[in-house]
C-alpha positions as CSV (number, residue, x, y, z in Angstrom):
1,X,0.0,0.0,0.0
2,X,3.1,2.6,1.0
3,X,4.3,2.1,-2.1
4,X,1.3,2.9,-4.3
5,X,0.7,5.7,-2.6
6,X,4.9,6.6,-3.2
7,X,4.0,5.5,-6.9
8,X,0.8,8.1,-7.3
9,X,2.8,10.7,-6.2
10,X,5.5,10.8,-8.3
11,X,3.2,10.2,-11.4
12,X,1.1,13.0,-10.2
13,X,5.0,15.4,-9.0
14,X,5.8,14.5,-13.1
15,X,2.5,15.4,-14.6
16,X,2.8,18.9,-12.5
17,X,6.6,19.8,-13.5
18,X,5.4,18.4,-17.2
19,X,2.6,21.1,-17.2
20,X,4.8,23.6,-16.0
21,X,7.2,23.3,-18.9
22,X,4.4,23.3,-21.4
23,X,3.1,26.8,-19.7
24,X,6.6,28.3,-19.8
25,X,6.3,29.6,-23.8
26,X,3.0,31.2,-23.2
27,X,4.2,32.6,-19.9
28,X,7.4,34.2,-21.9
29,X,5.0,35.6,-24.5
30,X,3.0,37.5,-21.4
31,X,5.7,38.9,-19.8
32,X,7.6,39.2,-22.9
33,X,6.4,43.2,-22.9
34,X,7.6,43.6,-19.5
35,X,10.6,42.9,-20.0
36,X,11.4,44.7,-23.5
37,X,9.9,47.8,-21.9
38,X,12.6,48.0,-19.1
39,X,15.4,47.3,-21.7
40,X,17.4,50.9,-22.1
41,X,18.4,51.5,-26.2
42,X,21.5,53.4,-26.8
43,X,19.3,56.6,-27.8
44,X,17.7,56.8,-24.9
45,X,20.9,56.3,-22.4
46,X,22.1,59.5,-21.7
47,X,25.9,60.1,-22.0
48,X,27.4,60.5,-18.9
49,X,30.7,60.2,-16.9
50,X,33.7,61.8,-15.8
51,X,37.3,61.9,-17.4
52,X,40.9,62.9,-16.4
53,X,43.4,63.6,-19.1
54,X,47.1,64.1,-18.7
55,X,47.3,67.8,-20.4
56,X,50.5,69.0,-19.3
57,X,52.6,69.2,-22.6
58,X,52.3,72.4,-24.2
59,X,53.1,70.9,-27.8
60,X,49.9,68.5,-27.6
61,X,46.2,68.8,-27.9
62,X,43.9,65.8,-26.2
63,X,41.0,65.4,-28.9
64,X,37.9,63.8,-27.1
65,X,34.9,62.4,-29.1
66,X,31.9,62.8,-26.9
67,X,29.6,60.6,-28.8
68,X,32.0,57.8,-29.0
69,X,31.0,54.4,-27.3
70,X,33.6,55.0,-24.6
71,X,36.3,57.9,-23.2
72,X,39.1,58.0,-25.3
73,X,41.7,60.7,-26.3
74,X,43.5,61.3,-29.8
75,X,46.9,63.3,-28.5
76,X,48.3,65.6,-31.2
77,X,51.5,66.9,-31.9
78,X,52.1,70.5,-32.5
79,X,55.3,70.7,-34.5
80,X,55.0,74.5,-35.0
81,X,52.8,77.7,-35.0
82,X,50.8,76.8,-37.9
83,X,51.5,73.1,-38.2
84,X,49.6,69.9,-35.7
85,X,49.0,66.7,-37.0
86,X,47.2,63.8,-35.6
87,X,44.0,65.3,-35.5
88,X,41.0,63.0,-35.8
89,X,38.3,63.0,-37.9
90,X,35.7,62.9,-35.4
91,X,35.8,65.0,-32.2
92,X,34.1,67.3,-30.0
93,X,36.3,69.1,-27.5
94,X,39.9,69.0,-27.3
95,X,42.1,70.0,-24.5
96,X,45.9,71.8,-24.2
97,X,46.8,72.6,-20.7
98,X,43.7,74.3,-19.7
99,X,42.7,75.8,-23.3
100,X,39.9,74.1,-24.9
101,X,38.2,74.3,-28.4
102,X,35.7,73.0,-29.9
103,X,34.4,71.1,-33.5
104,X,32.1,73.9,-34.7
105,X,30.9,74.2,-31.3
106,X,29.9,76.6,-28.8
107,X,29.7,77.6,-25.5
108,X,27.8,79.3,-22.4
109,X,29.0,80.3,-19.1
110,X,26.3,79.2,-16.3
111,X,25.9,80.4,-12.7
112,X,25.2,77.0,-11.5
113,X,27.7,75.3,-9.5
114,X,27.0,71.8,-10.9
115,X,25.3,69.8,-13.3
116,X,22.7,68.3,-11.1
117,X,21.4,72.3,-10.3
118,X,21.8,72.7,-14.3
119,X,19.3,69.7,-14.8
120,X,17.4,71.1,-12.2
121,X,16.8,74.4,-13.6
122,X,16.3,73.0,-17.3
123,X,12.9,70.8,-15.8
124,X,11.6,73.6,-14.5
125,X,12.0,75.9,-17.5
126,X,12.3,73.6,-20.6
127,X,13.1,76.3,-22.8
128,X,16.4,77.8,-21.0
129,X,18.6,75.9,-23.2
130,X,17.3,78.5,-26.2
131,X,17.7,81.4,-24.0
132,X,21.3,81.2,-23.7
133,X,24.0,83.3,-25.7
134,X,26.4,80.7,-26.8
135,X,29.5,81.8,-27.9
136,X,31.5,80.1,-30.6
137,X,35.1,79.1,-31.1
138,X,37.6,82.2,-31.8
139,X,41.5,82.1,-33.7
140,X,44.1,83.8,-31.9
141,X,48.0,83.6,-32.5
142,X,48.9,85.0,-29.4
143,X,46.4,82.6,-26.5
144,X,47.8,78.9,-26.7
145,X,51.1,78.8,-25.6
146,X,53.3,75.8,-27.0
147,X,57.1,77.1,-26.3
148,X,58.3,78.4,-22.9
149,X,61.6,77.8,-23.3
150,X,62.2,82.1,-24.3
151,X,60.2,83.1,-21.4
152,X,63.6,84.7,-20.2
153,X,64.2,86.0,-23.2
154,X,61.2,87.9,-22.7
155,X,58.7,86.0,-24.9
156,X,56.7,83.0,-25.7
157,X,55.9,80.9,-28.9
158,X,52.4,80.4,-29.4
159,X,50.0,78.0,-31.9
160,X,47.8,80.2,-34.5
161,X,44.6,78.4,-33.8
162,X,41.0,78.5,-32.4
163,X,39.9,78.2,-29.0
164,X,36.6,78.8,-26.8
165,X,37.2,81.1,-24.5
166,X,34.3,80.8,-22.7
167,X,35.3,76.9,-21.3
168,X,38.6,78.8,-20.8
169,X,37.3,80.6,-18.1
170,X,36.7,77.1,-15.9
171,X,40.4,78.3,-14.4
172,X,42.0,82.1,-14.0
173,X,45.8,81.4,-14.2
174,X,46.9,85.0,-12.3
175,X,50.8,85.1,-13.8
176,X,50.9,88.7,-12.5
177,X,52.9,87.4,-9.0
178,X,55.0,84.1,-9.2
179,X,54.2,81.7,-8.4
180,X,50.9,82.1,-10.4
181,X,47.9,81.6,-8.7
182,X,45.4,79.4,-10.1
183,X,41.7,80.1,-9.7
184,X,38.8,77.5,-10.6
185,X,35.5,79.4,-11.1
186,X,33.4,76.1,-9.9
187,X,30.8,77.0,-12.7
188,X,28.8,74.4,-15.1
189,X,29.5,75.2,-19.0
190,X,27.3,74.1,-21.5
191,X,28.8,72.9,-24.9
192,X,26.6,72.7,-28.0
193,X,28.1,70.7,-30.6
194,X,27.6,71.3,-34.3
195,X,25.1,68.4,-34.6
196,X,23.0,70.7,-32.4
197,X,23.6,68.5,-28.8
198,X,23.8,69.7,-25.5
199,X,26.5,69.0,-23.1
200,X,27.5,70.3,-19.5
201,X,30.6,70.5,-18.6
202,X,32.3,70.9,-15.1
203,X,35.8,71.0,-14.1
204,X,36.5,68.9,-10.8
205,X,40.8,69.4,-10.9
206,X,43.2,70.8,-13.1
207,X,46.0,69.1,-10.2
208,X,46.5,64.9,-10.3
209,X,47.1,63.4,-6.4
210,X,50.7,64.3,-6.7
211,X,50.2,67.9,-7.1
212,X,50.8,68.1,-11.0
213,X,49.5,71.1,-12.9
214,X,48.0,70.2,-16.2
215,X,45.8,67.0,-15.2
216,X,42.2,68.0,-16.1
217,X,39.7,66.0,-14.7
218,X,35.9,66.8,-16.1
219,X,32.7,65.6,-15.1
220,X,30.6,65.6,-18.2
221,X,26.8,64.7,-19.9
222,X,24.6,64.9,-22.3
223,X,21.7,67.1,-21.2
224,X,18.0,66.3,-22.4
225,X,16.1,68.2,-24.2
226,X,12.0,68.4,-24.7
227,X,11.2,67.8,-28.6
């Protein structure tokens, strides 16, 4: 008798788990929708992160492609004022020392202090983006420095190029007492790139652990905007 019973159980234990099986397709097709709607596409992931970016040679520009799959620098090599080579084809931003410029970009100054308070103030007035003054990229022959070796001499060698001076502003280098004194302004910039996207930008260091001028290190992302 114990073992009919032990017999009737386990047919009945199979004919459950057998059930079970056959229910799985049908239970994948109604949760199927759940799951694809929590799935994130690549359009809809905001770009995000922060960088650091060794910037202390003055005969090098760091070319950054913002909307690249990951963080990675193109390094230049300026072999005189009116000759660099190793640009990329596709970039954004690029850094020397604490200049920056842009790929037919341009830029705002913002009073907020960082990007979270930026986002803030966009959700509660869509339209601020489109109220800003951006300023574009300007040349200069006498602003990025790439030769202080004549400094006693009583001059410098600079690069005939563009540059945004408004990024610029992230630090004041004071060279009117020595050493010079070096201010951060602790403000979010906003980039808009040529393609007509929206990027805040905010400068953390412009100093590695070790003390070392020259190592930028930017929190950056790419702010939404309502179609």
């Amino acid at each position: 008798m114990t073992s009919y019973i032990r017999s009737r159980r386990l047919i009945e234990n199979l004919t459950i788990t057998l059930g079970v099986v056959m229910l799985l397709p049908a239970c994948d097709g109604i949760f199927e929708d759940i799951y694809d709607n929590n799935k994130t596409t690549t359009e809809e992931k905001l770009v995000e992160g922060q960088f650091t970016v060794d910037a202390t040679s003055y005969t090098a520009w760091h070319y950054l492609d913002l909307d690249a799959d990951s963080i990675n620098f193109v390094t230049s090599t300026i072999e005189s004022e009116e000759n660099e080579t190793g640009i990329p084809e596709n970039w954004t931003i690029a850094l020397h020392r604490y200049d920056v410029k842009t790929n037919g970009g341009a830029a705002v100054e913002t009073d907020y202090t960082s990007i979270s308070d930026l986002e803030a103030a966009i959700e509660a007035d869509p339209m601020l983006l489109e109220s800003l003054n951006f300023s574009a990229d300007t040349t200069s022959a006498s602003k990025i420095i790439i030769d202080m070796s004549h400094m006693m001499d009583g001059y410098l060698i600079y690069q005939n190029t563009h540059y945004n001076a408004i990024i610029a502003r992230w630090l004041n280098v004071d060279t009117s007492t020595m050493p010079p004194i070096y201010t951060m302004s602790h403000k979010t910039y906003i980039l808009r790139t040529a393609e007509g996207k929206y990027f805040a930008l905010y400068l953390v260091n412009y100093m590695n652990e070790k003390s070392v001028k020259g190592n930028m290190t930017v929190q950056y992302k790419q702010l939404s905007i309502e179609e």
